[in-house]
Chimera marker file (.cmm) of the C-alpha trace (Angstrom):
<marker_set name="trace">
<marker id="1" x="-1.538" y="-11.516" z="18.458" r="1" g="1" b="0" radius="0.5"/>
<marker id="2" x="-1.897" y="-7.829" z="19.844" r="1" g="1" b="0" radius="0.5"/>
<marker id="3" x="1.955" y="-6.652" z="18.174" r="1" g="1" b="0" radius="0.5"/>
<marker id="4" x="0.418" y="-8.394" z="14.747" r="1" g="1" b="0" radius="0.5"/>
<marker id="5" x="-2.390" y="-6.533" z="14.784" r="1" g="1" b="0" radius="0.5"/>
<marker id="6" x="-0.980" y="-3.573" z="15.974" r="1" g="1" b="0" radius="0.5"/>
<marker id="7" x="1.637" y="-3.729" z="13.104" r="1" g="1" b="0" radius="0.5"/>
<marker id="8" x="-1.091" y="-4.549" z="10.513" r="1" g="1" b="0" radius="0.5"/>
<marker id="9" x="-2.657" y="-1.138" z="12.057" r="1" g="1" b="0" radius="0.5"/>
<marker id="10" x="-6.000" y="-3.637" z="12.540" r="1" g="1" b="0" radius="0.5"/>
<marker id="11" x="-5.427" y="-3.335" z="16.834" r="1" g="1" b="0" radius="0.5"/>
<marker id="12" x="-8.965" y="-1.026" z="16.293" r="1" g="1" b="0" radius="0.5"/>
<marker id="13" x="-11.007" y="-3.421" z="14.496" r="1" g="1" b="0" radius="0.5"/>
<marker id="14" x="-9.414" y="-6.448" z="16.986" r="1" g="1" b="0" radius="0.5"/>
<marker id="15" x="-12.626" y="-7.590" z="17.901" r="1" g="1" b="0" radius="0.5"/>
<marker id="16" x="-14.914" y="-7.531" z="14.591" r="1" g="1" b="0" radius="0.5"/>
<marker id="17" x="-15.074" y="-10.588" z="12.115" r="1" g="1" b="0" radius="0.5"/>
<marker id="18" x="-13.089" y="-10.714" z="9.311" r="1" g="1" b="0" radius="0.5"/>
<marker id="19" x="-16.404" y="-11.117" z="6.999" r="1" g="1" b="0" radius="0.5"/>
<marker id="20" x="-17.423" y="-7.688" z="8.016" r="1" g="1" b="0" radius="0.5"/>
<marker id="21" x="-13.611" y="-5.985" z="7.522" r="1" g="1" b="0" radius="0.5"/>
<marker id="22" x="-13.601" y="-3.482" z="4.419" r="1" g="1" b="0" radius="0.5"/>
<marker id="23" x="-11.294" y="-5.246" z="1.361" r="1" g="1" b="0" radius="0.5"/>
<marker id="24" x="-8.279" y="-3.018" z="2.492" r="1" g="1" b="0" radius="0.5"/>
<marker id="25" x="-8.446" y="-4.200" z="5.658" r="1" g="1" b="0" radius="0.5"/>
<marker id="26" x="-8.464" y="-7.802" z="4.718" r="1" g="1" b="0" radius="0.5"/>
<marker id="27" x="-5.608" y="-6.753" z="2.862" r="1" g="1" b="0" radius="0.5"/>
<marker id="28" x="-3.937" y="-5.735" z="5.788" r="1" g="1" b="0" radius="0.5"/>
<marker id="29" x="-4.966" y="-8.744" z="8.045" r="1" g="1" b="0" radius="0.5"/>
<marker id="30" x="-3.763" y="-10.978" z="5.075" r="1" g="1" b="0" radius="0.5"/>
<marker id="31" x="0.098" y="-8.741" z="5.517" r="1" g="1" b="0" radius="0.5"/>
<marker id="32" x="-0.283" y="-9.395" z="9.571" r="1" g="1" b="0" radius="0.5"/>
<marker id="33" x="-0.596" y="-13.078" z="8.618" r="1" g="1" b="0" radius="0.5"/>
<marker id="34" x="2.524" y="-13.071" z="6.815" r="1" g="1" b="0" radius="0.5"/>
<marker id="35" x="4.064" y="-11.205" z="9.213" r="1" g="1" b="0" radius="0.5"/>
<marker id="36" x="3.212" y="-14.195" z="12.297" r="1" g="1" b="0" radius="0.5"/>
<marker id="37" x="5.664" y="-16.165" z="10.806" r="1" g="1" b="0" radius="0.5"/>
<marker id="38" x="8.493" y="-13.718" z="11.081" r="1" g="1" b="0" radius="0.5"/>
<marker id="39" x="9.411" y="-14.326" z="7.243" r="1" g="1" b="0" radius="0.5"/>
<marker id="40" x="12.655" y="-11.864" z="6.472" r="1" g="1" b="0" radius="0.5"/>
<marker id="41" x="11.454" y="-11.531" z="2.631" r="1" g="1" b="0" radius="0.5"/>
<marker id="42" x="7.766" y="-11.018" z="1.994" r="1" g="1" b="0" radius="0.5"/>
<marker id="43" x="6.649" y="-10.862" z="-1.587" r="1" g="1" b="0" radius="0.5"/>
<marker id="44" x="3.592" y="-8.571" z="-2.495" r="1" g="1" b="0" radius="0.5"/>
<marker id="45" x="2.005" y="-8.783" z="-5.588" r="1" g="1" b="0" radius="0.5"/>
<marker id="46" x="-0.790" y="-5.518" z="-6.574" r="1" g="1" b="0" radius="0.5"/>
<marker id="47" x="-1.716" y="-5.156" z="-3.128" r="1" g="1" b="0" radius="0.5"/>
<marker id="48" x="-3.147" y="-1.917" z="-3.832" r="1" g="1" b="0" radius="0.5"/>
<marker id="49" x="-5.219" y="-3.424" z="-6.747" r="1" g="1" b="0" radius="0.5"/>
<marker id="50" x="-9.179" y="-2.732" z="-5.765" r="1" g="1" b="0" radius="0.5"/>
<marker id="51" x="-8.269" y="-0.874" z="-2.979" r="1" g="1" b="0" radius="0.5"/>
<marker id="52" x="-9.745" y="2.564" z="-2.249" r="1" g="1" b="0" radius="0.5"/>
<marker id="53" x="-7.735" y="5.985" z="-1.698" r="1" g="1" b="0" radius="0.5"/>
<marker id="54" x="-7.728" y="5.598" z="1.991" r="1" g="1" b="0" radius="0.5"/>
<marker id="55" x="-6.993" y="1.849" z="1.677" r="1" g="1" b="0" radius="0.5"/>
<marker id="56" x="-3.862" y="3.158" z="-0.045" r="1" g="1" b="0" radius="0.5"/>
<marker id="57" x="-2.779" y="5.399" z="2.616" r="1" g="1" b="0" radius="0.5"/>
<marker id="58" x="-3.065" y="2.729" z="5.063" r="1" g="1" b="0" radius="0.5"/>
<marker id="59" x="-0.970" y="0.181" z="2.883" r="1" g="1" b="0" radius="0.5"/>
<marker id="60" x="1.508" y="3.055" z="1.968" r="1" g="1" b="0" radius="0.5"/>
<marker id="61" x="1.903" y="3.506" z="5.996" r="1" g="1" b="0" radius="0.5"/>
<marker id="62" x="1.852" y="-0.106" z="6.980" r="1" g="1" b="0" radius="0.5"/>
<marker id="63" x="4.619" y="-0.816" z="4.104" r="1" g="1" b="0" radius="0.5"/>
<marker id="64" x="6.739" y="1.921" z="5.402" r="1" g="1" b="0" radius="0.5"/>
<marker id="65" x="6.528" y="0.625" z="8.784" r="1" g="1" b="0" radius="0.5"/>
<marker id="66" x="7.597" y="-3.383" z="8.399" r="1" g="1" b="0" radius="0.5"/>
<marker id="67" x="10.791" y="-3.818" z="9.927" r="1" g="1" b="0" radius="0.5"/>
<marker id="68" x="14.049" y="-2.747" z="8.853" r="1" g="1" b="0" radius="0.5"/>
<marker id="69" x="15.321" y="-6.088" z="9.109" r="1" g="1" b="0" radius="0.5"/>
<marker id="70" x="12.561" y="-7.262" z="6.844" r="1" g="1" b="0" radius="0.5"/>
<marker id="71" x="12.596" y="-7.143" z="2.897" r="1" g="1" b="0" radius="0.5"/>
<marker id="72" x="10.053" y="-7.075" z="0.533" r="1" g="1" b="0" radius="0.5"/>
<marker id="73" x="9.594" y="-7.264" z="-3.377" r="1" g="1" b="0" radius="0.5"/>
<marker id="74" x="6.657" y="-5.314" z="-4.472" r="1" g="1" b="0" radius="0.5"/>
<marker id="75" x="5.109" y="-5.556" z="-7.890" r="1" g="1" b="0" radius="0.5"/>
<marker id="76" x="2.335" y="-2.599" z="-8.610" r="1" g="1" b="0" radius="0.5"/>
<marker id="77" x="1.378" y="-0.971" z="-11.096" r="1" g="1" b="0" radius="0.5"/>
<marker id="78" x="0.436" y="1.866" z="-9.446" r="1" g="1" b="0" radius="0.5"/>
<marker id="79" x="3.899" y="3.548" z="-9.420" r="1" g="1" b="0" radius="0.5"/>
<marker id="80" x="2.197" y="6.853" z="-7.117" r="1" g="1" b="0" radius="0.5"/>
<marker id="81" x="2.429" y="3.613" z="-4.518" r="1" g="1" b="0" radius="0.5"/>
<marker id="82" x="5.401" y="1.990" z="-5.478" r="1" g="1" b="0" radius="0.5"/>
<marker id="83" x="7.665" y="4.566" z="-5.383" r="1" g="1" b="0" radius="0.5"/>
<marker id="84" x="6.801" y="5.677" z="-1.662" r="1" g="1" b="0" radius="0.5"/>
<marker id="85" x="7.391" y="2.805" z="0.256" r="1" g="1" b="0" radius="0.5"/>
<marker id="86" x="10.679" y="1.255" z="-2.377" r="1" g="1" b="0" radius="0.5"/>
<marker id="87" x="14.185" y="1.662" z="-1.801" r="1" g="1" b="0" radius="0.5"/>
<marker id="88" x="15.260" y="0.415" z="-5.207" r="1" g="1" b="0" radius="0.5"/>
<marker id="89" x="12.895" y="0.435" z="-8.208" r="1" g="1" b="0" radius="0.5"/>
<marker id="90" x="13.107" y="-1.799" z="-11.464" r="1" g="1" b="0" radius="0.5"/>
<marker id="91" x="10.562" y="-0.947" z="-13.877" r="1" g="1" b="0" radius="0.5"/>
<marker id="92" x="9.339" y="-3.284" z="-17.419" r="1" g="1" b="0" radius="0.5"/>
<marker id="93" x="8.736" y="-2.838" z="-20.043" r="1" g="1" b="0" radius="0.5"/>
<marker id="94" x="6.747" y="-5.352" z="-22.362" r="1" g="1" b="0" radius="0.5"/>
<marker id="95" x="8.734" y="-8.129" z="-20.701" r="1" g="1" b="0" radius="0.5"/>
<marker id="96" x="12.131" y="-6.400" z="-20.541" r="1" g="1" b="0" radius="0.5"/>
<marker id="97" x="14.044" y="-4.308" z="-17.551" r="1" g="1" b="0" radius="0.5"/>
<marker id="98" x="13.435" y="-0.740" z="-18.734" r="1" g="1" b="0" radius="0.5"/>
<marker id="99" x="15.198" y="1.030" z="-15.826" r="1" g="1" b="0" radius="0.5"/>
<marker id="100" x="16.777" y="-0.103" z="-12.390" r="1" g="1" b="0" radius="0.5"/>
<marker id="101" x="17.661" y="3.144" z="-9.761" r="1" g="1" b="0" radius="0.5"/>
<marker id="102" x="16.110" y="4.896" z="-6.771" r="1" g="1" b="0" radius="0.5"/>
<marker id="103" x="12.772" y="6.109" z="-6.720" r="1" g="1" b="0" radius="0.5"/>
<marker id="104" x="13.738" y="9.665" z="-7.635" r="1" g="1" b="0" radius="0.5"/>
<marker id="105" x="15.993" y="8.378" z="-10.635" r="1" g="1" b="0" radius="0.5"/>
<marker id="106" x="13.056" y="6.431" z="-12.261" r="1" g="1" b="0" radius="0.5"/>
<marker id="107" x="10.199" y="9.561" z="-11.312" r="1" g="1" b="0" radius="0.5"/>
<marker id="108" x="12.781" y="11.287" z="-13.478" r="1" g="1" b="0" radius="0.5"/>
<marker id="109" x="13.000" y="9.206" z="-16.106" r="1" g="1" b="0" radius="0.5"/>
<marker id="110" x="11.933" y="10.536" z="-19.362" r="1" g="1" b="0" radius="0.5"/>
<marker id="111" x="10.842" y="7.191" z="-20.781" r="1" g="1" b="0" radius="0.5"/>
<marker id="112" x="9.915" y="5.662" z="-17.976" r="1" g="1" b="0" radius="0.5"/>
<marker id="113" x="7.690" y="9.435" z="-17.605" r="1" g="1" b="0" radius="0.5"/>
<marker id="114" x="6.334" y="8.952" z="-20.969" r="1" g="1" b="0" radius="0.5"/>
<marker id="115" x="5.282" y="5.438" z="-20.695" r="1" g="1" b="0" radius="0.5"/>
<marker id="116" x="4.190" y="4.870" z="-17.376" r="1" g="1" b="0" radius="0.5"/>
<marker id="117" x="3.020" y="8.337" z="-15.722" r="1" g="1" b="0" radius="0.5"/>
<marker id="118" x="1.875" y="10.112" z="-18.508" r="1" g="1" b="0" radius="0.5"/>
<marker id="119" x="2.170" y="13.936" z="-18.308" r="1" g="1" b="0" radius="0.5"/>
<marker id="120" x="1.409" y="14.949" z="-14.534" r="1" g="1" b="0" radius="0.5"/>
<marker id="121" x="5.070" y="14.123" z="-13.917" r="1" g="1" b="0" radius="0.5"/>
<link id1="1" id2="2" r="1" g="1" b="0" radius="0.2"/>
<link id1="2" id2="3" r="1" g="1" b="0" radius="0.2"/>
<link id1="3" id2="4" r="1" g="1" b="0" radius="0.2"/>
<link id1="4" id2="5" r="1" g="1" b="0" radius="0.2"/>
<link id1="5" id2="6" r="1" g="1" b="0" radius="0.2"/>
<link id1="6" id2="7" r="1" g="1" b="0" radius="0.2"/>
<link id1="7" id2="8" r="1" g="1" b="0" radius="0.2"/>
<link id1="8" id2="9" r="1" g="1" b="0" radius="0.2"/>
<link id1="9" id2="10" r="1" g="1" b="0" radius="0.2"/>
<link id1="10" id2="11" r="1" g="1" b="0" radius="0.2"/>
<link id1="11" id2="12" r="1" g="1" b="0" radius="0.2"/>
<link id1="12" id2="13" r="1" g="1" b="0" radius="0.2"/>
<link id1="13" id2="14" r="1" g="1" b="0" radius="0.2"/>
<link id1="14" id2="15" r="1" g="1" b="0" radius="0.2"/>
<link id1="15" id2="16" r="1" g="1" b="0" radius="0.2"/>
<link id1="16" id2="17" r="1" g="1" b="0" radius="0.2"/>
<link id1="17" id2="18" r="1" g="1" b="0" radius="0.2"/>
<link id1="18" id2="19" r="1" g="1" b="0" radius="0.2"/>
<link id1="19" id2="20" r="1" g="1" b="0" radius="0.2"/>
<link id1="20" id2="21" r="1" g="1" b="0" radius="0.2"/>
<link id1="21" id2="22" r="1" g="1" b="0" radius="0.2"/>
<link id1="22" id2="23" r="1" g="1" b="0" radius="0.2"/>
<link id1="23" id2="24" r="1" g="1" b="0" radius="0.2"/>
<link id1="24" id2="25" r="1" g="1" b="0" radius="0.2"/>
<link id1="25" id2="26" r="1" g="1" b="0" radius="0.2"/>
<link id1="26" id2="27" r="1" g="1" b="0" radius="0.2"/>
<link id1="27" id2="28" r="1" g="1" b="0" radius="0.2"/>
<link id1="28" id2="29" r="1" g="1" b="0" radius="0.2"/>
<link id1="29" id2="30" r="1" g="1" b="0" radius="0.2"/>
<link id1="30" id2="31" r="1" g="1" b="0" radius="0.2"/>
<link id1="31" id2="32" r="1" g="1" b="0" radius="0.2"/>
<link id1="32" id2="33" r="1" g="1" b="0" radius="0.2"/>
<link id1="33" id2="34" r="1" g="1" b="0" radius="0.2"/>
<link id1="34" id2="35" r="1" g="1" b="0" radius="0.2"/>
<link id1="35" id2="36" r="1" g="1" b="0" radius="0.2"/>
<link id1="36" id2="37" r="1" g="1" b="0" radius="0.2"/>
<link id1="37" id2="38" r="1" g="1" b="0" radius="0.2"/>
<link id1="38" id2="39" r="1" g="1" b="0" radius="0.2"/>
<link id1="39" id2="40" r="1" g="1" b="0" radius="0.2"/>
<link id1="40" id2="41" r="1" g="1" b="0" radius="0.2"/>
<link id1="41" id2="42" r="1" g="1" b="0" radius="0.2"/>
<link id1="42" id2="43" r="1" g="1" b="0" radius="0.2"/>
<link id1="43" id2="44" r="1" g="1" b="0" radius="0.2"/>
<link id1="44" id2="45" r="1" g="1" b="0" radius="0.2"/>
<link id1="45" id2="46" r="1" g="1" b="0" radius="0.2"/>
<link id1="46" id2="47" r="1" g="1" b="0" radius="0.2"/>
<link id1="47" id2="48" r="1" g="1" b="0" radius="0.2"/>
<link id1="48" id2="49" r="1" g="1" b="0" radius="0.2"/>
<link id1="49" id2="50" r="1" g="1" b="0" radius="0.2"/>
<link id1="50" id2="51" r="1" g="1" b="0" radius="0.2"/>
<link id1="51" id2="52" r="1" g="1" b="0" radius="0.2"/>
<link id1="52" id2="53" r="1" g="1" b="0" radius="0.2"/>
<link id1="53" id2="54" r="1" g="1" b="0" radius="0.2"/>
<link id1="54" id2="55" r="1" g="1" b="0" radius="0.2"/>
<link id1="55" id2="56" r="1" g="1" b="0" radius="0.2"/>
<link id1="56" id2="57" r="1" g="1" b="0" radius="0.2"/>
<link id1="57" id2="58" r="1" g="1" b="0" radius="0.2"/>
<link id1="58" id2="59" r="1" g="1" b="0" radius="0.2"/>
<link id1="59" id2="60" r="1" g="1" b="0" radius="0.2"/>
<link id1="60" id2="61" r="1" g="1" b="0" radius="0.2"/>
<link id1="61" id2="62" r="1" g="1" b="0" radius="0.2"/>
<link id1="62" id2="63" r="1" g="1" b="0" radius="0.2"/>
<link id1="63" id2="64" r="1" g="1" b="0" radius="0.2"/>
<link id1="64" id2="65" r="1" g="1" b="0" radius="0.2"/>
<link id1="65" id2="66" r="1" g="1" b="0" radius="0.2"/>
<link id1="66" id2="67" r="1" g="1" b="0" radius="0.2"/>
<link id1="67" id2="68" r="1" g="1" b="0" radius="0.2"/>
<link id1="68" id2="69" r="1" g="1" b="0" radius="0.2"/>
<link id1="69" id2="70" r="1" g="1" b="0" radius="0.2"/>
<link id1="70" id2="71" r="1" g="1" b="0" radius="0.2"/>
<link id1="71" id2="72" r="1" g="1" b="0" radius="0.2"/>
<link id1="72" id2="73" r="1" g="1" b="0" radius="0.2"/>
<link id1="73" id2="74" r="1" g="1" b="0" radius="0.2"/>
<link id1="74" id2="75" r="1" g="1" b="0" radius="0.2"/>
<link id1="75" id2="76" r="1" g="1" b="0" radius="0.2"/>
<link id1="76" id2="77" r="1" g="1" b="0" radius="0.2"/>
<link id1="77" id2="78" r="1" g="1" b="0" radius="0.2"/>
<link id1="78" id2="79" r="1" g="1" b="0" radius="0.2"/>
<link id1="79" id2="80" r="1" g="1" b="0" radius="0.2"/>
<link id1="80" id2="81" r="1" g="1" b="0" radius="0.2"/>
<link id1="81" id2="82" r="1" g="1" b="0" radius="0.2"/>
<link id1="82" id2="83" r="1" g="1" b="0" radius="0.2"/>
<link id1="83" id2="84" r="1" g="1" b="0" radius="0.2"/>
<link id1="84" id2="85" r="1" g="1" b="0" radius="0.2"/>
<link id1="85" id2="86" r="1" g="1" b="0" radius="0.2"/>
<link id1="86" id2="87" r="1" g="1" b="0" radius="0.2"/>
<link id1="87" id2="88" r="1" g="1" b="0" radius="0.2"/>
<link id1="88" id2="89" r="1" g="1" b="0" radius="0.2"/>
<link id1="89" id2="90" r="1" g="1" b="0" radius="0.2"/>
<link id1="90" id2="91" r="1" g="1" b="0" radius="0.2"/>
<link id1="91" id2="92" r="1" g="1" b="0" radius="0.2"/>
<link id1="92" id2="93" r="1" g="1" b="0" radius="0.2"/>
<link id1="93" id2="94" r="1" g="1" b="0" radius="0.2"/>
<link id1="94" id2="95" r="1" g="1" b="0" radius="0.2"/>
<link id1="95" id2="96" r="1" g="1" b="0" radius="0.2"/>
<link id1="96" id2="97" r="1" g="1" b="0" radius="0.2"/>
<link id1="97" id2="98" r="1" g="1" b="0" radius="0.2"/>
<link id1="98" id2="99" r="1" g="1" b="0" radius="0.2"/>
<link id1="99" id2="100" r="1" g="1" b="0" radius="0.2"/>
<link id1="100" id2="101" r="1" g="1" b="0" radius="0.2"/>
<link id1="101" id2="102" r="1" g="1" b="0" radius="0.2"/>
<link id1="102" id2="103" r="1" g="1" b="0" radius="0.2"/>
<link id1="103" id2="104" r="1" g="1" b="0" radius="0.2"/>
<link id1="104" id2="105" r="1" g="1" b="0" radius="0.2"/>
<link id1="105" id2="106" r="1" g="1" b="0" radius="0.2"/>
<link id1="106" id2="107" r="1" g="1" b="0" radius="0.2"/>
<link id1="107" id2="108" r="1" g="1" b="0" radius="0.2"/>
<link id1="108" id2="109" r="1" g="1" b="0" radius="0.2"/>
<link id1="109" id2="110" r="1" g="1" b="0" radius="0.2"/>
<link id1="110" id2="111" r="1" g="1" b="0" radius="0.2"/>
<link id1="111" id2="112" r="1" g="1" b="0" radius="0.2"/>
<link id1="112" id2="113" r="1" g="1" b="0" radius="0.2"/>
<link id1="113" id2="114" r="1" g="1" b="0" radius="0.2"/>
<link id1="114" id2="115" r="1" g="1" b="0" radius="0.2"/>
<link id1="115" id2="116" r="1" g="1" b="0" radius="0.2"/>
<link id1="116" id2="117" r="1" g="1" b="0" radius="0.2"/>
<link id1="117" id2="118" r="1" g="1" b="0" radius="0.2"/>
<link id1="118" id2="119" r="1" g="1" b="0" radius="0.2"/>
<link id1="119" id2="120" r="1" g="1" b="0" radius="0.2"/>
<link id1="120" id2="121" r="1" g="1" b="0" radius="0.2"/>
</marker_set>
């Protein structure tokens, strides 16, 4: 139980109840869950959604820090996230694959640019 929560970065809040955790830590008690039964694919779907700009940071570091060993597929919307914490990116487009390539090949993408990022890219 203490290597869960310490890998769900939650080891500081061990002791409170889960009715009085902020929503972004209930997201990240609800990834420590997942993570008991030592799964080797984890699928995460908007786990940013709702979640405030420190919530982020702390789902950006816990994603970067599962296991090696351990894969997940990670649909978001918020592609800032997304491409941080990816190895391999396929983006959509009104039902179809748009793009498939690293992070860096689809932050350069013009289309990709001009659909999804809008002009601060």
């Amino acid at each position: 139980t203490e290597d869960l929560l310490e890998r769900a970065r939650l080891a500081h809040i061990a002791d409170e109840k889960v009715a009085n955790l902020a929503h972004g830590q209930q997201r990240q008690l609800e990834i420590g869950m997942a993570l008991a039964g030592a799964p080797r694919l984890i699928l995460f779907d908007e786990p940013a959604a709702g979640l405030s700009p420190a919530e982020r940071r702390e789902l950006v570091a816990l994603l970067t820090s599962l296991p090696a060993h351990m894969s997940f597929v990670l649909i978001e919307h918020d592609l800032d996230i997304a491409l941080r914490v990816v190895d391999r990116v396929t983006v959509m487009h009104n039902g179809r694959v748009l793009r498939t390539g690293s992070p860096a090949e689809i932050e350069g993408d013009a289309q990709v640019q001009a659909i999804y990022m809008g002009s601060k890219h």
